[in-house]
NUVO-867497 format. One record per residue (C-alpha): x, y, z; residue in one letter; residue number from 0. Coordinates in nm, 3 decimals, m for minus. Layout:
% residues N
+---------+---------+---------+------+--------+
:       u :       v :       w : sepa : drenlo :
+---------+---------+---------+------+--------+
:       X :       Y :       Z :    a :    NUM :
...
+---------+---------+---------+------+--------+
END
This chain:
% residues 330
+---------+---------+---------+------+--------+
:       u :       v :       w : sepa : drenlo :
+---------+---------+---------+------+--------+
:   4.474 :   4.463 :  m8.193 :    x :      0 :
:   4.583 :   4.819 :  m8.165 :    x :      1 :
:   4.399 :   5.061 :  m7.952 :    x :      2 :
:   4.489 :   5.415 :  m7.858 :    x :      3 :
:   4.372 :   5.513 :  m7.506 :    x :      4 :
:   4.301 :   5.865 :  m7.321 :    x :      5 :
:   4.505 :   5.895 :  m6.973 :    x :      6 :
:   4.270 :   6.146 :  m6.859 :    x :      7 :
:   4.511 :   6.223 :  m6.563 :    x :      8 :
:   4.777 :   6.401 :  m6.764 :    x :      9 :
:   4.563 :   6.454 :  m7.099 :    x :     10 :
:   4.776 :   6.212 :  m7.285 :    x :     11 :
:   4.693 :   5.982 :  m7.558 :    x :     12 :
:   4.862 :   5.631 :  m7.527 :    x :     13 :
:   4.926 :   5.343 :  m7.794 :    x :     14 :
:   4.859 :   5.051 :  m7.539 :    x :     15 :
:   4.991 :   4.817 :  m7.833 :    x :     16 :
:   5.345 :   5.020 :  m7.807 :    x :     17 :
:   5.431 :   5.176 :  m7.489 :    x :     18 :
:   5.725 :   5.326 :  m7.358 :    x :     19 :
:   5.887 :   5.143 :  m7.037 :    x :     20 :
:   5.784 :   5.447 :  m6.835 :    x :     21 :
:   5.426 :   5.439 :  m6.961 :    x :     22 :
:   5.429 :   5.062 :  m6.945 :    x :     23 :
:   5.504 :   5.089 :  m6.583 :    x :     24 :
:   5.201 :   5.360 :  m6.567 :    x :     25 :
:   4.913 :   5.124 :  m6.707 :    x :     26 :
:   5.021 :   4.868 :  m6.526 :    x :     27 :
:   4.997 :   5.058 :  m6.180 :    x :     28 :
:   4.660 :   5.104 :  m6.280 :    x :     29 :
:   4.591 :   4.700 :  m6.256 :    x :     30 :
:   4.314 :   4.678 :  m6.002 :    x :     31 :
:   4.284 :   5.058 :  m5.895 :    x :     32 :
:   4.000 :   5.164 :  m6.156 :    x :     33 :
:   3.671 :   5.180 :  m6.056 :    x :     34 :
:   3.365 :   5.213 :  m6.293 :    x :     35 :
:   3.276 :   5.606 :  m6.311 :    x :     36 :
:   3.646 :   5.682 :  m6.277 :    x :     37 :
:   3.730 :   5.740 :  m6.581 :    x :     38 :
:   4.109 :   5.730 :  m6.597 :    x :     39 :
:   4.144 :   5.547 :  m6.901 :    x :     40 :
:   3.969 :   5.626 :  m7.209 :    x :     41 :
:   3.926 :   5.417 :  m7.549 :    x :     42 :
:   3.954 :   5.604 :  m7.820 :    x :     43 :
:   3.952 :   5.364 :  m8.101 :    x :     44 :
:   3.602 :   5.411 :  m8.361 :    x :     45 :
:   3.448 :   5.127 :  m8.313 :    x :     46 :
:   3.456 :   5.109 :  m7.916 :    x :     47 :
:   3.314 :   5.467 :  m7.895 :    x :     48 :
:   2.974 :   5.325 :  m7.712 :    x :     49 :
:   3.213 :   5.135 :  m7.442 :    x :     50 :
:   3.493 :   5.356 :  m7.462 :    x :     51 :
:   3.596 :   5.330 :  m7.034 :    x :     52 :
:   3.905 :   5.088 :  m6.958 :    x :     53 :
:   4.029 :   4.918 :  m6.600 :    x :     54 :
:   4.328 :   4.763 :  m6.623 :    x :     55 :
:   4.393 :   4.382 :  m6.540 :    x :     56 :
:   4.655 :   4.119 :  m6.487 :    x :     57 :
:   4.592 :   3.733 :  m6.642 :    x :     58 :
:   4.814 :   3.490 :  m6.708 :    x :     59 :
:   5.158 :   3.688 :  m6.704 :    x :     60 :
:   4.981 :   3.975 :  m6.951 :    x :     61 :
:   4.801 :   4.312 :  m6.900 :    x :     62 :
:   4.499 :   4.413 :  m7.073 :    x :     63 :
:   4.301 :   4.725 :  m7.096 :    x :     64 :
:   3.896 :   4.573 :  m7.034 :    x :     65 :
:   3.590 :   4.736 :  m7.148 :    x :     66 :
:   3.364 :   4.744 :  m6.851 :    x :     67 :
:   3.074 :   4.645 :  m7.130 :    x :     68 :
:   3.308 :   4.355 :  m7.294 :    x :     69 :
:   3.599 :   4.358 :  m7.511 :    x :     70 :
:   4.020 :   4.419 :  m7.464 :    x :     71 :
:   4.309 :   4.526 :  m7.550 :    x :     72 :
:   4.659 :   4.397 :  m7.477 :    x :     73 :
:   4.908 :   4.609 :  m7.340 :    x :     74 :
:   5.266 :   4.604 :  m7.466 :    x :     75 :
:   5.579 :   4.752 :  m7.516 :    x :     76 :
:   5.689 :   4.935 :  m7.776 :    x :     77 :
:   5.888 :   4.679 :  m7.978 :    x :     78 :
:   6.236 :   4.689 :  m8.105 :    x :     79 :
:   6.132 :   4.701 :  m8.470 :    x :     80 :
:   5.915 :   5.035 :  m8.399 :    x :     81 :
:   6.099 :   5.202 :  m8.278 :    x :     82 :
:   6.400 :   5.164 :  m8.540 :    x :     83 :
:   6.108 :   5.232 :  m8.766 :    x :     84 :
:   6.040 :   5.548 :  m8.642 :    x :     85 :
:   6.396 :   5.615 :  m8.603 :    x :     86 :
:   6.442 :   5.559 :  m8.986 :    x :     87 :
:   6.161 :   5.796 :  m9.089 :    x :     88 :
:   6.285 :   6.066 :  m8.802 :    x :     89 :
:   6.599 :   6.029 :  m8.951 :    x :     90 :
:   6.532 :   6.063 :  m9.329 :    x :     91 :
:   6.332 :   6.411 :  m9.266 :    x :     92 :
:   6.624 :   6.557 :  m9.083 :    x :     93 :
:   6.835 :   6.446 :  m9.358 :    x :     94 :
:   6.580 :   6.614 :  m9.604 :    x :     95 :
:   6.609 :   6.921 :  m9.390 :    x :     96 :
:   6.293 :   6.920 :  m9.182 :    x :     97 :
:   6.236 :   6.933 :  m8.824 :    x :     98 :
:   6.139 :   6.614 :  m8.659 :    x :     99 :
:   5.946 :   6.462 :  m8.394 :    x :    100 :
:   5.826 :   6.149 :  m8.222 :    x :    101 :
:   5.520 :   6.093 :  m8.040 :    x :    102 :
:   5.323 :   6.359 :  m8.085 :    x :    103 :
:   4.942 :   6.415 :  m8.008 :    x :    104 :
:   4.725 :   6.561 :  m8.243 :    x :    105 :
:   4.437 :   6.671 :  m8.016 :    x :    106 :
:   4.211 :   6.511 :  m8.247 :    x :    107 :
:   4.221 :   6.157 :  m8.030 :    x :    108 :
:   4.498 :   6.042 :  m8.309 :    x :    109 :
:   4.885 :   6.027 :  m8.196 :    x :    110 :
:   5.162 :   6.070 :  m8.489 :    x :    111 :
:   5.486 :   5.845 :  m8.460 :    x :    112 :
:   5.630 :   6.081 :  m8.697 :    x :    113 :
:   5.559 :   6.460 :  m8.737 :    x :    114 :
:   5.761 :   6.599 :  m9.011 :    x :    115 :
:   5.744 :   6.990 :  m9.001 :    x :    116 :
:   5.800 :   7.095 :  m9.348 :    x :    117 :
:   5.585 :   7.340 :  m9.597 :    x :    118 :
:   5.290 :   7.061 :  m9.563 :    x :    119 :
:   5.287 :   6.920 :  m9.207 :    x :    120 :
:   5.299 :   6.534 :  m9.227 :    x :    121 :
:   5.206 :   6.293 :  m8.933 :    x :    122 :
:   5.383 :   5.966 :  m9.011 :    x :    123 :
:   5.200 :   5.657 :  m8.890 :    x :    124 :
:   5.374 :   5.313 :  m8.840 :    x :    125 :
:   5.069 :   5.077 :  m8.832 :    x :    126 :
:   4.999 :   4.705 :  m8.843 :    x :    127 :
:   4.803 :   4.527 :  m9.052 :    x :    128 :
:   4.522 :   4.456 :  m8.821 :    x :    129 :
:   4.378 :   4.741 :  m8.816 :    x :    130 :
:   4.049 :   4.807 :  m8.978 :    x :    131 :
:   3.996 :   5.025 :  m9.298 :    x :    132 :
:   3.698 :   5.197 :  m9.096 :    x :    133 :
:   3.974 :   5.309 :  m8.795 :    x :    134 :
:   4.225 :   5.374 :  m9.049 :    x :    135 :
:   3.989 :   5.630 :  m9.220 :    x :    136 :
:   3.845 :   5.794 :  m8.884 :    x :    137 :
:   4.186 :   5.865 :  m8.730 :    x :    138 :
:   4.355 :   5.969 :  m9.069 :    x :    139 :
:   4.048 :   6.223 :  m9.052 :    x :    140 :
:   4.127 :   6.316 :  m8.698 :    x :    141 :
:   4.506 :   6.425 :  m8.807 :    x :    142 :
:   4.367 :   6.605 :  m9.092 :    x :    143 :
:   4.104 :   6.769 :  m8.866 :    x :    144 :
:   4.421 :   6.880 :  m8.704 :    x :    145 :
:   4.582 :   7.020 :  m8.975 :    x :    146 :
:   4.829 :   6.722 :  m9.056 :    x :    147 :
:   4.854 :   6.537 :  m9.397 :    x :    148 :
:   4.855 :   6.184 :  m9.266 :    x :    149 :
:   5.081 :   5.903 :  m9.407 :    x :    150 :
:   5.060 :   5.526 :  m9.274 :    x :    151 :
:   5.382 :   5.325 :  m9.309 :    x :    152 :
:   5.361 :   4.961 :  m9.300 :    x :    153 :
:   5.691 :   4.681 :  m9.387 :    x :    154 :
:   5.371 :   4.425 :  m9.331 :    x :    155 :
:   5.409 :   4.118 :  m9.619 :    x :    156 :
:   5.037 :   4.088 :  m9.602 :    x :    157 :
:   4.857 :   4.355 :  m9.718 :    x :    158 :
:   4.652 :   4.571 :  m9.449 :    x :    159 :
:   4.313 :   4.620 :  m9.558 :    x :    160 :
:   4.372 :   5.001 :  m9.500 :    x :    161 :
:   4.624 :   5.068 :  m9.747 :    x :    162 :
:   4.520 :   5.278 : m10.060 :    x :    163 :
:   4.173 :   5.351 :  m9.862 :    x :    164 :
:   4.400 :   5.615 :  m9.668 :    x :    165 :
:   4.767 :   5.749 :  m9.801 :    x :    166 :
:   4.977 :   5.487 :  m9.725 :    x :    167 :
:   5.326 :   5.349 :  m9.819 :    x :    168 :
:   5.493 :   5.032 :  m9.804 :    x :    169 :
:   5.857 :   4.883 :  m9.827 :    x :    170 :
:   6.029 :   4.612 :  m9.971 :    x :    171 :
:   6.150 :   4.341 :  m9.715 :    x :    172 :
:   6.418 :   4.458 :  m9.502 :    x :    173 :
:   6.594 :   4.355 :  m9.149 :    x :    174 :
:   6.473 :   4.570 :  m8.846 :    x :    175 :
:   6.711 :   4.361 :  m8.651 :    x :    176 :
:   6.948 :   4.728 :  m8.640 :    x :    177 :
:   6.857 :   5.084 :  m8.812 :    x :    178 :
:   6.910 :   5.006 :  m9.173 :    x :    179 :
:   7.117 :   5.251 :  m9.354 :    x :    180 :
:   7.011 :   5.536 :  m9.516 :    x :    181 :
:   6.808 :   5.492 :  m9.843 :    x :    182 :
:   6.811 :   5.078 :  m9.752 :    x :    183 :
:   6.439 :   5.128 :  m9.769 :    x :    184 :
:   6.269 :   5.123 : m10.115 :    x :    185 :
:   5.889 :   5.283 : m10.136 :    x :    186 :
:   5.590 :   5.088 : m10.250 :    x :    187 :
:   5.245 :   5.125 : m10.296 :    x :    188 :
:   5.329 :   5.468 : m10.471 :    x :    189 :
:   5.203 :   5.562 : m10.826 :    x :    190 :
:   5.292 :   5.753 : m11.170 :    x :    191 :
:   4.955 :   5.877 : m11.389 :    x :    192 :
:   4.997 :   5.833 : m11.690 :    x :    193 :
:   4.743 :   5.924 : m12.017 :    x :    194 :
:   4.629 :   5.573 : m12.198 :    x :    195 :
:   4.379 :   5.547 : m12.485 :    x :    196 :
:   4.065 :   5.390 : m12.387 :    x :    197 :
:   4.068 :   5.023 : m12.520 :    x :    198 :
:   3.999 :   4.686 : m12.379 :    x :    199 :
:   4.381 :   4.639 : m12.325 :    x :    200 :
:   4.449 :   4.957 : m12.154 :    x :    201 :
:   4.125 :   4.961 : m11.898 :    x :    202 :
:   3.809 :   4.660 : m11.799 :    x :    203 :
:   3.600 :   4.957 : m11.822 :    x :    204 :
:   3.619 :   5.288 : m11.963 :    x :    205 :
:   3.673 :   5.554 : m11.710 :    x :    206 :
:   3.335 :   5.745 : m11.780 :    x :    207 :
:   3.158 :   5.434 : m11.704 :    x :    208 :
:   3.030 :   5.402 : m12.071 :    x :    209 :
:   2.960 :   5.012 : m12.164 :    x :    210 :
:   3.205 :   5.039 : m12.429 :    x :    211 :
:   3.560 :   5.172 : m12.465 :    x :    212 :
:   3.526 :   5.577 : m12.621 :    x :    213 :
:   3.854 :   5.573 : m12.794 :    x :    214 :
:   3.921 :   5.889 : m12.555 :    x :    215 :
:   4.199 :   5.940 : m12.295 :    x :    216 :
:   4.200 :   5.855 : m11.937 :    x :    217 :
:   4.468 :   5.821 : m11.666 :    x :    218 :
:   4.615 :   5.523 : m11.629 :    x :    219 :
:   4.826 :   5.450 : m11.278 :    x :    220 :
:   5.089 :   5.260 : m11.283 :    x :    221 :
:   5.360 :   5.171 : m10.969 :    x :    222 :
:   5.613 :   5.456 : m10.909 :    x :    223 :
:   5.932 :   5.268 : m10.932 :    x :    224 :
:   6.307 :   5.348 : m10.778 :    x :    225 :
:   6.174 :   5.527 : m10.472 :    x :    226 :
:   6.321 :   5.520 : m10.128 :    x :    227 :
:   6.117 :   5.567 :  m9.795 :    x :    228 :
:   6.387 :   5.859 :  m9.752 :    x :    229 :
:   6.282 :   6.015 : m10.076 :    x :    230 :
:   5.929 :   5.995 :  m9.927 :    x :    231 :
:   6.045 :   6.177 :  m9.627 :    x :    232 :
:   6.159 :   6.442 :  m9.816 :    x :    233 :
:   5.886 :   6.484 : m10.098 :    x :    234 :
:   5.554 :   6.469 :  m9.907 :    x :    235 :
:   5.645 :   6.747 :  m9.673 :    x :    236 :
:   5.787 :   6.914 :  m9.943 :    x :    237 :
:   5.401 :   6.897 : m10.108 :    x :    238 :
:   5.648 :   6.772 : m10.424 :    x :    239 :
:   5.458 :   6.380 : m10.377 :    x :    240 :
:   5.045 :   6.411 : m10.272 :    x :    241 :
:   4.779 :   6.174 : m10.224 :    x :    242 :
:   4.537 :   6.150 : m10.500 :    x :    243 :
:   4.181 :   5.999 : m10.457 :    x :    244 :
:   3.986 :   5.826 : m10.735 :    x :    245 :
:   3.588 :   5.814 : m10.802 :    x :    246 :
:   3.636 :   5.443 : m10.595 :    x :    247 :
:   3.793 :   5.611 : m10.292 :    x :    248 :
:   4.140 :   5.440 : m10.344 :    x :    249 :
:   4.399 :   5.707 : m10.202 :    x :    250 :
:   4.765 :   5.678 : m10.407 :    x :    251 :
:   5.071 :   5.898 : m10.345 :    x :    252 :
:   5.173 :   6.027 : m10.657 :    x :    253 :
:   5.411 :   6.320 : m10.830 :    x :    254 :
:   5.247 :   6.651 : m10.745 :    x :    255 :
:   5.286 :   6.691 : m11.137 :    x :    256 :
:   5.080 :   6.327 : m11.153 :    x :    257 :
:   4.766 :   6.502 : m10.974 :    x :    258 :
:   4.769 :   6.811 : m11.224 :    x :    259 :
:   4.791 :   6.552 : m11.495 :    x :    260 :
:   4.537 :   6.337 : m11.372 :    x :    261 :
:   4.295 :   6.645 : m11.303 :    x :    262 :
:   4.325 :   6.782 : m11.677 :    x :    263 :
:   4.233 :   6.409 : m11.786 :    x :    264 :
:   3.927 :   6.405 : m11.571 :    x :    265 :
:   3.769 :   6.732 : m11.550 :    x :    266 :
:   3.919 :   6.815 : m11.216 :    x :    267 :
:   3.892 :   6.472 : m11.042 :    x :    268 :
:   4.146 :   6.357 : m10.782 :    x :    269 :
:   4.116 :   6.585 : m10.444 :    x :    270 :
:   4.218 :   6.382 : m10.151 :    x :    271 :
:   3.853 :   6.399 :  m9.947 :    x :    272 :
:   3.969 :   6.232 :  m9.600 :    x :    273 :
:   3.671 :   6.295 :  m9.474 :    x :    274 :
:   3.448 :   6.086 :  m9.714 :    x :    275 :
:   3.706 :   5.867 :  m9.742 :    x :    276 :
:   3.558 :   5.455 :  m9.702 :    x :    277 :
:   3.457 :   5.405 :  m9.348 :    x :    278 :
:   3.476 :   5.747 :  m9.225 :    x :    279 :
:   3.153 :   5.981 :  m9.196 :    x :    280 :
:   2.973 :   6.093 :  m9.418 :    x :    281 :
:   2.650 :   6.344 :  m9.451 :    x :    282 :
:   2.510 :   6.460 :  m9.107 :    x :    283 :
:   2.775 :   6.256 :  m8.933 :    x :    284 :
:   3.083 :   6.376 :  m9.078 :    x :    285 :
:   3.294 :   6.614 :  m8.815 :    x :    286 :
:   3.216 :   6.375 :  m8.516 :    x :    287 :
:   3.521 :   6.294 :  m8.377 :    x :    288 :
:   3.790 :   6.017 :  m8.253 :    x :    289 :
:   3.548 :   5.921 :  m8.012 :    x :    290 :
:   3.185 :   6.026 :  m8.205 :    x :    291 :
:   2.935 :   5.795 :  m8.374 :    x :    292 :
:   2.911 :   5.873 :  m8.732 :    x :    293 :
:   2.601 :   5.846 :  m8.947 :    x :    294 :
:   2.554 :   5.511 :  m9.096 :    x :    295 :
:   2.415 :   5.593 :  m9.421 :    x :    296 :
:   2.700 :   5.646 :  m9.679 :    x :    297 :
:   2.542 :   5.844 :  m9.926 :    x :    298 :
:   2.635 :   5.844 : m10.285 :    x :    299 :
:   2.936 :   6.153 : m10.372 :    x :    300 :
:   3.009 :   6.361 : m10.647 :    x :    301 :
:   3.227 :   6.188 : m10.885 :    x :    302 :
:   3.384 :   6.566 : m10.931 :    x :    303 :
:   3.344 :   6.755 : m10.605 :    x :    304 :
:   3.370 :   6.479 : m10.375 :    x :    305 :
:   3.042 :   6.647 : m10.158 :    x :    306 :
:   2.762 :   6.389 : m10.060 :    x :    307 :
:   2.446 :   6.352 : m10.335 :    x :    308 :
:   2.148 :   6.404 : m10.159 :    x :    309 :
:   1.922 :   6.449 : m10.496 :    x :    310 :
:   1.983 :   6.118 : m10.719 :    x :    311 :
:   1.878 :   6.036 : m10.993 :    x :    312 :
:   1.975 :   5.663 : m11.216 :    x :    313 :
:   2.263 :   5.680 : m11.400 :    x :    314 :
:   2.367 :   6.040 : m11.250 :    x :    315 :
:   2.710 :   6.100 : m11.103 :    x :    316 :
:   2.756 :   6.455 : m11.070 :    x :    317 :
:   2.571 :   6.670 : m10.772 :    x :    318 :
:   2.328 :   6.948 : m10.852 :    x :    319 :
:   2.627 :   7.192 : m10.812 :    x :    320 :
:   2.843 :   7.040 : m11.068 :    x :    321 :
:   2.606 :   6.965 : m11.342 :    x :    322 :
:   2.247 :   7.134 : m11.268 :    x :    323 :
:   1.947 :   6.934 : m11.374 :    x :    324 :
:   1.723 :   7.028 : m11.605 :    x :    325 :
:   1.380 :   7.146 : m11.542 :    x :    326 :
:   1.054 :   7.231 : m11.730 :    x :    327 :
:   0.946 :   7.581 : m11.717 :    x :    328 :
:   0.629 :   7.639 : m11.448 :    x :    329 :
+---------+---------+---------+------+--------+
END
């Protein structure tokens, strides 16, 4: 399991799942030199927050990073494959024009693989699968926090469960044995919005959540073919490709075009909301950060705004702001 630490020492924020040599060689000098109330090592992953203070030990040939309350985290090198990965995406937005870096800190208790400095700052993520949709949508909140558009990258054949609950992009199956050439790397997971009448071939429901189809027009999404990852390089900085978020909280990259279209079909739906994005706070809880508690109660949002619905009412999806309720005269 991935887990991004705090090396309180030097105010640096560590993947202990994909080190360097030289900060391999760091954690493991800390193997048996951390006492409790030292705080050298800090979890920062969501859902340790409450035992979030590491040592460091050596079992059975392998390091691990050990909650004093229970619970670890392997430490490892950064592995071939990453780093060609990141070397790919670094690559691709220097081709595109853009300024490039690896590695960098957010502030926010998030660390990009991939910063992209173009017109709409984009933190490039290489994740794994096994990370949880929760993390997924607390750190993707941290980056934005930061002012980064976040965008997770994954070449995983099983689907992680955080992709589309965040802005994500796949690939198609490709050798990491060497750094692919350029363009080798097709895009998936993005989408094209398109308008469809509302029938019983075209949607299970209708879109306004009427029992029967209206006959009306609603955006239909459909996979955003011929794409390379080096196209996606260049368009998301570029704010020409953006994330667009449904009433379900599924997160697509689309055409910027795709989001105008897909507003004027739904009365302005579609903002990208990271912050009330599935597993990340909500409410009173929302703004805590990398290494806060969030409130647990998810409250119902705004199918148009995207804000929380305190006042709710059966059958009601729009907030008080949005569509006023009607009151008798005192």
């Amino acid at each position: 399991m991935t887990a991004h630490a705090l090396y309180q020492p030097e105010d640096r924020v560590l993947d202990l799942s994909s080190l360097s040599d030289a900060d391999h060689a760091l954690i493991r000098s800390l193997a048996g030199r951390v006492d409790p109330g030292d705080r050298v090592l800090i979890c920062l992953e969501p859902d340790d927050a409450e035992r979030d203070e590491l040592h460091v030990e050596f079992r059975h040939g392998r390091y691990y990073a050990v909650h004093l309350e229970g619970g670890e985290h392997l430490v490892a090198l950064e592995s071939d494959e990453h780093k060609r990965q990141k070397e790919y995406w670094h690559r691709a937005a220097q081709d595109a024009g853009y300024r490039s870096d690896t590695g960098i800190g957010t502030g926010t208790g998030t660390v990009l693989d991939v910063a992209i400095h173009g017109p709409v700052r984009t933190g490039v993520e290489l994740r794994r699968a096994d990370v949880t949709a929760r993390a997924a949508a607390l750190n993707t909140s941290g980056a934005h926090r930061a002012g980064w558009l976040p965008l997770w990258f994954s070449d995983s054949d099983r689907t992680p469960k955080w992709f589309h609950r965040i802005p994500s992009v796949g690939c198609n199956r490709i050798s990491w044995d060497d750094l692919p050439p350029r363009r080798a790397a097709t895009a998936t997971g993005l989408r094209l919005v398109h308008a469809a009448r509302c029938t019983t071939e075209n949607f299970p429901r209708c879109f306004d959540r009427r029992r029967r189809p209206c006959g009306g027009y609603h955006p239909l999404l459909r996979p955003w073919r011929g794409v390379t990852v080096d196209d996606v390089a260049e368009m998301v900085p570029a704010g020409e490709a953006v994330p667009l978020q449904t009433p379900e909280r599924w997160i697509y990259v689309v055409p910027r075009f795709g989001l105008a279209h897909y507003q004027q079909l739904t009365d302005g739906l579609g903002a990208y909301l990271p912050d009330t994005a599935p597993g990340a706070p909500t409410g009173a809880g929302a703004g805590a950060g990398a290494g806060g508690r969030a409130g647990s109660r998810a409250w119902p949002v705004c199918r148009r705004c995207g804000k929380d619905m305190f006042l709710v009412r059966p059958g009601r999806e729009l907030c008080e702001n949005c569509r006023p309720m009607m009151r008798e005269p005192m």
